[in-house]
GULUMMI-482325 format. One record per residue: x, y, z of N, C-alpha, C in turn. Coordinates in steps of 0.2 Angstrom, whole numbers, padded with zeros to 4 digits, always signed. Layout:
XYZXYZXYZ;...
END
This chain:
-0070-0164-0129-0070-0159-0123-0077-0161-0119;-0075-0163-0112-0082-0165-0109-0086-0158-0107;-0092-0158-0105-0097-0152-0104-0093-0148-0099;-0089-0154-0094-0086-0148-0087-0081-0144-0092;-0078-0144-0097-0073-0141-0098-0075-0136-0106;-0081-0136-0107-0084-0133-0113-0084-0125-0112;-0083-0123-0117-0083-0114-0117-0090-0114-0115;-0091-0108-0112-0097-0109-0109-0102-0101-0111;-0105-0102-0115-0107-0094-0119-0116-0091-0117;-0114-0084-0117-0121-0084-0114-0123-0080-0122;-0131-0081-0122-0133-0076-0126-0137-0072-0128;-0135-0065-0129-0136-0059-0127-0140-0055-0135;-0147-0058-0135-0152-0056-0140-0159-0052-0140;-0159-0049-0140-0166-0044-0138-0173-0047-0142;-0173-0050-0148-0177-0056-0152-0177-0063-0148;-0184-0064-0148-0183-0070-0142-0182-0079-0147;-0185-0077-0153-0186-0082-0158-0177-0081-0159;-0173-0077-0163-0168-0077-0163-0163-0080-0158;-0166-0077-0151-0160-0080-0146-0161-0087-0147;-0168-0090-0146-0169-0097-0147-0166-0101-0152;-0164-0098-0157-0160-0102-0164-0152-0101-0159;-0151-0095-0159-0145-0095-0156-0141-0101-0151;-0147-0101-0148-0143-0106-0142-0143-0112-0144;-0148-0115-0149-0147-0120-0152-0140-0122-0157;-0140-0117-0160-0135-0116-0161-0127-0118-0159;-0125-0114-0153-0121-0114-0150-0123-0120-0148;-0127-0126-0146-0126-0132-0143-0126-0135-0148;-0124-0133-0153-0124-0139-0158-0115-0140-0159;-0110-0136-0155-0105-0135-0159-0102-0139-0155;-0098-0145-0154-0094-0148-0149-0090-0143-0144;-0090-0145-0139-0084-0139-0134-0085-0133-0133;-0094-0131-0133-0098-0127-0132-0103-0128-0131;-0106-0121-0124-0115-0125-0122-0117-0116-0120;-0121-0115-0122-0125-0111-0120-0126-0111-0113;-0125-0107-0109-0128-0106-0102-0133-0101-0100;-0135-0098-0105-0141-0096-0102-0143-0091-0109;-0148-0087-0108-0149-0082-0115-0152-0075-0110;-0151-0069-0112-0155-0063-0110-0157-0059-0116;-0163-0056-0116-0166-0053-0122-0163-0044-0119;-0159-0041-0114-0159-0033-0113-0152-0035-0109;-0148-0028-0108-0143-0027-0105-0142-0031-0097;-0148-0029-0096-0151-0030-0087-0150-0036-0087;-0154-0039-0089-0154-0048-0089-0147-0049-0093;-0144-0048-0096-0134-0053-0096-0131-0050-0089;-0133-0043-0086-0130-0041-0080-0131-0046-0077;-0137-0048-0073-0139-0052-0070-0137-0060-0070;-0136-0061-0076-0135-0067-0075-0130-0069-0076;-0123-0065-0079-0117-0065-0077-0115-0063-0069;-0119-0062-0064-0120-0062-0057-0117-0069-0054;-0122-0072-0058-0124-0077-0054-0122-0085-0060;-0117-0085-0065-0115-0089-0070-0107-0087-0072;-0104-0092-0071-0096-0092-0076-0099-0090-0082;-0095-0087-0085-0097-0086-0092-0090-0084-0097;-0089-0090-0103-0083-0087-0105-0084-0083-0111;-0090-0082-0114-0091-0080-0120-0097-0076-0121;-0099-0070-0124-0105-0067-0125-0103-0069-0132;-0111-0070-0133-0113-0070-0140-0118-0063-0141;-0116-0058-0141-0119-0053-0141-0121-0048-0147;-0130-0044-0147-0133-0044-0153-0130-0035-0149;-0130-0031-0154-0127-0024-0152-0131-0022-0152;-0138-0020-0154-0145-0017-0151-0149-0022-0148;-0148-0019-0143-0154-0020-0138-0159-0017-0135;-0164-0015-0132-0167-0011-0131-0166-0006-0124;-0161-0009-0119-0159-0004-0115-0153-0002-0115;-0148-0004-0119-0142-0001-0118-0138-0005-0128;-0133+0000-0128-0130-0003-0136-0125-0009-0134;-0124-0012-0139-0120-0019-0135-0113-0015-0132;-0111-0013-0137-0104-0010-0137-0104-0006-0129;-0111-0004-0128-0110+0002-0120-0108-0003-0113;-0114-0009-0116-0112-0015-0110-0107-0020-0110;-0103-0021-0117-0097-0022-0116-0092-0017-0112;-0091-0012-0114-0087-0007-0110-0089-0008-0100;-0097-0007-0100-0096-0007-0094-0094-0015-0090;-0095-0021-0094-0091-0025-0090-0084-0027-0089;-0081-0021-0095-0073-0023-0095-0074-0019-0087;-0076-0012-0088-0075-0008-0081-0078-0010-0073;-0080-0016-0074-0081-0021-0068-0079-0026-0067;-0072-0029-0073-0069-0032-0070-0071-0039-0075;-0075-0038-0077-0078-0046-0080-0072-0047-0089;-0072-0052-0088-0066-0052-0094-0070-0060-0101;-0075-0059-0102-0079-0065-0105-0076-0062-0110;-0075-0065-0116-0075-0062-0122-0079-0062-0126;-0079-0058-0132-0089-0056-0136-0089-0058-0143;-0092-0060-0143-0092-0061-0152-0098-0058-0153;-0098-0051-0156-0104-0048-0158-0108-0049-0165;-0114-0048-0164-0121-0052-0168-0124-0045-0171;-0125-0042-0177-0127-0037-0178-0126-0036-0185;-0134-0031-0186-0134-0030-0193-0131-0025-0195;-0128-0020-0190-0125-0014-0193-0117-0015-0196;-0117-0011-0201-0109-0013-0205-0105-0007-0206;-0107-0004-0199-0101+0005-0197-0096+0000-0195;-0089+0003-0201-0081+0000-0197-0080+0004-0190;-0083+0011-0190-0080+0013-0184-0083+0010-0178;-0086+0005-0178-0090+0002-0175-0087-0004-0172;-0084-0008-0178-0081-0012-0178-0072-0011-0173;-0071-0005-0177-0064-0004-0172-0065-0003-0166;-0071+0001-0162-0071+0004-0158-0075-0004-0150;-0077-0009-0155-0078-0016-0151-0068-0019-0150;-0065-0018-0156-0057-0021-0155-0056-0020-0147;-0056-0015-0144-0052-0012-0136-0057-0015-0131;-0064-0016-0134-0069-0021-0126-0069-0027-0128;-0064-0031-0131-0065-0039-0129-0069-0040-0135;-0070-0040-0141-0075-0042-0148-0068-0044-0150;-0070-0050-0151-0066-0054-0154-0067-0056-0161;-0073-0058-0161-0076-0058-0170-0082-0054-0170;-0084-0052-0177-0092-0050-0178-0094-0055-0183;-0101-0058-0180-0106-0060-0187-0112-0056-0189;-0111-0054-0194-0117-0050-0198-0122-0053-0199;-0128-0049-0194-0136-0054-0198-0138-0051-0207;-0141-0058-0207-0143-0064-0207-0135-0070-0209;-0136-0072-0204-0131-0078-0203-0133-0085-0203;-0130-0091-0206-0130-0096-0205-0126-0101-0201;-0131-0106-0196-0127-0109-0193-0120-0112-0194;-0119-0112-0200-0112-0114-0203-0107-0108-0201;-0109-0102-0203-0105-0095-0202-0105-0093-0195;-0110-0097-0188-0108-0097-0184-0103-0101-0180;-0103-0107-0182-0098-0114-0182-0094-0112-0183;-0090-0108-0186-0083-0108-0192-0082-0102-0185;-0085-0098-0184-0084-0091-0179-0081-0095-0173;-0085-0099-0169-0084-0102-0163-0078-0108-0163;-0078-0112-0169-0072-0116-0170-0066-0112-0169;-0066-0108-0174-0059-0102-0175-0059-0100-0165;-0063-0098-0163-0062-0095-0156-0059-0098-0153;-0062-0107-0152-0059-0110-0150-0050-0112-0150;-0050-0112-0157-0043-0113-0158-0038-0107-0155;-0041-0101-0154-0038-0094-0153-0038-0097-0146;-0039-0098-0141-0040-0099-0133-0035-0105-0132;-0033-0111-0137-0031-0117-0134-0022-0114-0133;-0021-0109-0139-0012-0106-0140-0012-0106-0130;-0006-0108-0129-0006-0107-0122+0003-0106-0121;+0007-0104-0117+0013-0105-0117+0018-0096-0120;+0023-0100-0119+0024-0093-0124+0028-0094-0131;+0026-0088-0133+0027-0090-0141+0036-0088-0143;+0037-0093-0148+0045-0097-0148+0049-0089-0154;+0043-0085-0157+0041-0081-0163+0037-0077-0164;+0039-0073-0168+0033-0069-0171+0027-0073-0176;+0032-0078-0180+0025-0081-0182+0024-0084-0178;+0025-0089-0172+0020-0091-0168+0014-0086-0167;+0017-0080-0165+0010-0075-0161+0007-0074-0166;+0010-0073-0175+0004-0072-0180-0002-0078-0181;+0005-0083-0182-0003-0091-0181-0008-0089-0176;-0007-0089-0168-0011-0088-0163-0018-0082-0165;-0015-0075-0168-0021-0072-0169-0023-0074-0176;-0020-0077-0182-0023-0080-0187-0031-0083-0187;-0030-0087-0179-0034-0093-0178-0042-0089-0179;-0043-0081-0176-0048-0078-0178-0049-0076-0183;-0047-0074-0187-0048-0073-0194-0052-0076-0199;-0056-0074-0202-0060-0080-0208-0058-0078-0215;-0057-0086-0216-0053-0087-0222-0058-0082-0227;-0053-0079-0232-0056-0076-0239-0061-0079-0241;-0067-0077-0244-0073-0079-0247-0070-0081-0254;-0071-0088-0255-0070-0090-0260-0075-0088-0268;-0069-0088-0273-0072-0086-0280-0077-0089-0281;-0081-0087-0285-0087-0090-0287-0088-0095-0293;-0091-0098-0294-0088-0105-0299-0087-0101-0307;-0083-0104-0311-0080-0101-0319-0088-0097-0319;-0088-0091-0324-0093-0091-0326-0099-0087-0323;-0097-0086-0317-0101-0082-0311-0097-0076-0310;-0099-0070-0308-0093-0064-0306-0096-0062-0299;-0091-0061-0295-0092-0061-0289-0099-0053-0287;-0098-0048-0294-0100-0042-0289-0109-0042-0292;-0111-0048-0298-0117-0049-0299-0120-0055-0295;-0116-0061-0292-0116-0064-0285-0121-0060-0278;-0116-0054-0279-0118-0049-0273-0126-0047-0274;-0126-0043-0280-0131-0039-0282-0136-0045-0280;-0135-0051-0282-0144-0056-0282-0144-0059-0277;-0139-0060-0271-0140-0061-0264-0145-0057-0259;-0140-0049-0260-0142-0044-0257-0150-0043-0260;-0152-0045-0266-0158-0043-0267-0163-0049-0266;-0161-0053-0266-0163-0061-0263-0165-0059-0255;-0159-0059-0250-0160-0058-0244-0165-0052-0242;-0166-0047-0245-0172-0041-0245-0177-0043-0246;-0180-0048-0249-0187-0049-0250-0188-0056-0246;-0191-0053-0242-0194-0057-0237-0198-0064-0240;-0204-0061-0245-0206-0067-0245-0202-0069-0251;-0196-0069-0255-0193-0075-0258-0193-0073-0266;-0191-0074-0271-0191-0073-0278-0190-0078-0281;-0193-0079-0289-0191-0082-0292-0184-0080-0296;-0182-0083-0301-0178-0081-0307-0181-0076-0310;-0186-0076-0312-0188-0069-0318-0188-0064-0312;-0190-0063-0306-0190-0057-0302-0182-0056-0300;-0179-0061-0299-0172-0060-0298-0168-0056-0305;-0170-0060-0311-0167-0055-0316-0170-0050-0318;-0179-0048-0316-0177-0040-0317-0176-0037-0314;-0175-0037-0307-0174-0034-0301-0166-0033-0303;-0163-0037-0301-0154-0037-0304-0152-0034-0310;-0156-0036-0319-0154-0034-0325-0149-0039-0327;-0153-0045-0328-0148-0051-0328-0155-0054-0334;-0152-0057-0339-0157-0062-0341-0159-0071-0336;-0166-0072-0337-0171-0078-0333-0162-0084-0332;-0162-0085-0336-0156-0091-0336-0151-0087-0331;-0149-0083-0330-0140-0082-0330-0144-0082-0321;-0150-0080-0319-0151-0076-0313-0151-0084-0310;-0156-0089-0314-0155-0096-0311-0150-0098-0309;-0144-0096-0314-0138-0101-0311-0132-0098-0304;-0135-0091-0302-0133-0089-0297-0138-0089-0293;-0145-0093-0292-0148-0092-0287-0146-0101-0288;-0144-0103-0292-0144-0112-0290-0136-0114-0285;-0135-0108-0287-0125-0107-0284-0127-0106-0274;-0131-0101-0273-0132-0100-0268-0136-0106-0264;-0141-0109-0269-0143-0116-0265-0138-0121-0263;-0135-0123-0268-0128-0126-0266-0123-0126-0260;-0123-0119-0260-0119-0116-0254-0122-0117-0249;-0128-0117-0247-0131-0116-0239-0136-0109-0239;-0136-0104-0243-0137-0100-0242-0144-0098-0244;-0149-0102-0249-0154-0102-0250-0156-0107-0251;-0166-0107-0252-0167-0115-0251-0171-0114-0258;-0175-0116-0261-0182-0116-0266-0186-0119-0265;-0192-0119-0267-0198-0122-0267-0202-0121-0273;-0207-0125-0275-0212-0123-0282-0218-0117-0279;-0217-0113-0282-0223-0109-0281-0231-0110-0284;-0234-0110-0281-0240-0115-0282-0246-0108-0282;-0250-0110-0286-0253-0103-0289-0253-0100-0294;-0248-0103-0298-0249-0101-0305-0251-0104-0310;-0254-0101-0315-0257-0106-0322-0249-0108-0325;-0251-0116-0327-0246-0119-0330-0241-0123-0324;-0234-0125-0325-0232-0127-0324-0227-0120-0318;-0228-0121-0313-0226-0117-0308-0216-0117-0307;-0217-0109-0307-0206-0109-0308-0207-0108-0300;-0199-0110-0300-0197-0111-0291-0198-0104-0289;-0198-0107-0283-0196-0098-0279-0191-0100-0274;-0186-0096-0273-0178-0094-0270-0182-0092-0264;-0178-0093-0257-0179-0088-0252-0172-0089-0248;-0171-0082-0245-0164-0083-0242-0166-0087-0234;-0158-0091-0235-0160-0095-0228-0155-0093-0223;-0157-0091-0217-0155-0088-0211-0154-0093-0207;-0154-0098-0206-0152-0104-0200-0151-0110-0204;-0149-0112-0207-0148-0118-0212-0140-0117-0213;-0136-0123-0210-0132-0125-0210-0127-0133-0211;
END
């Protein structure tokens, strides 16, 4: 797809550092470009004035208005972009209540660029269905194309809801954890907490480094990674 013919997304973050990853991001994905970025409600107004725009990439808190508010009032002005909402809150009536303004997907921060790849891919695929459909599973396929695949098992040996626990507790400590902090924190022994924090490395989802400053031989420290894809 040449750039004239690229979905064209703007993005709508109130964090400036975040917006800046964002729109890297979004330029990273073929058949999309960033047009522009606003940190408040006012500035997407503004530059949806004066910009085509096929796609808000938008954060649902912002400082002058909720996402969901400035979605509503741009469907009520006629503006038909559609939104992929950015946000750490996980209210479903939230989620239903963005279905009727144009949200097409949601990503839950802390995200990776991988998990937003696979968001923007799928979109794409959703916009190319063109014609009309021959079926009902035609029309199934076509809204399929949004949808993200099942989160796959975890390998032999791993359980998905002890996976959770040492993510989630991973991703809450800012500055990073070992394996022993991971298993008392969790209640896992030192070994079982490694091979679930070595499963996330693998995946994309954290990184480790040696921890330096300790007598003896220095254990890694895990830290969740937020843009690594």
């Amino acid at each position: 797809m040449t750039a004239e013919h690229a979905i064209r997304v703007l993005v709508v973050e109130d964090d400036a550092v975040a917006a800046d990853a964002h729109v890297l991001y979004v330029d990273r994905v073929p058949g999309f470009v960033a047009v522009g970025k606003a940190h408040t409600g006012a500035q997407a107004r503004r530059l949806l004035d004066r910009t085509q725009v096929d796609l808000l990439l938008l954060d649902l808190h912002l400082p002058d208005v909720h996402g969901l508010q400035l979605a509503r009032s741009l469907r009520a002005a006629g503006r038909h972009a559609d939104v992929i909402a950015v946000t750490s809150a996980r209210d479903l009536a939230v989620v239903r209540e963005g279905v009727s303004l144009g949200v097409v997907q949601y990503v839950l921060k802390p995200f990776t660029f991988a998990t937003l790849r696979d968001r923007l891919v799928r979109y794409a695929q959703f916009r190319t269905a063109a014609g009309e459909a021959s079926g009902q599973d035609e029309v199934d396929r076509a809204l399929a194309a949004l949808r993200a695949p099942s989160p796959a098992a975890p390998p032999k040996g791993l359980s998905a809801p002890t996976l959770e626990r040492v993510s989630v507790t991973l991703r809450d400590c800012a500055d990073g954890l070992t394996a022993t902090g991971i298993a008392e924190a969790v209640g896992i022994s030192r070994i079982t907490a490694r091979r679930y924090l070595e499963h996330l490395v693998d995946t994309g989802r954290a990184a480790r480094a040696p921890q330096y400053g300790t007598v003896g031989r220095p254990e890694l420290q895990y830290r969740w990674v937020t843009g690594q894809g």
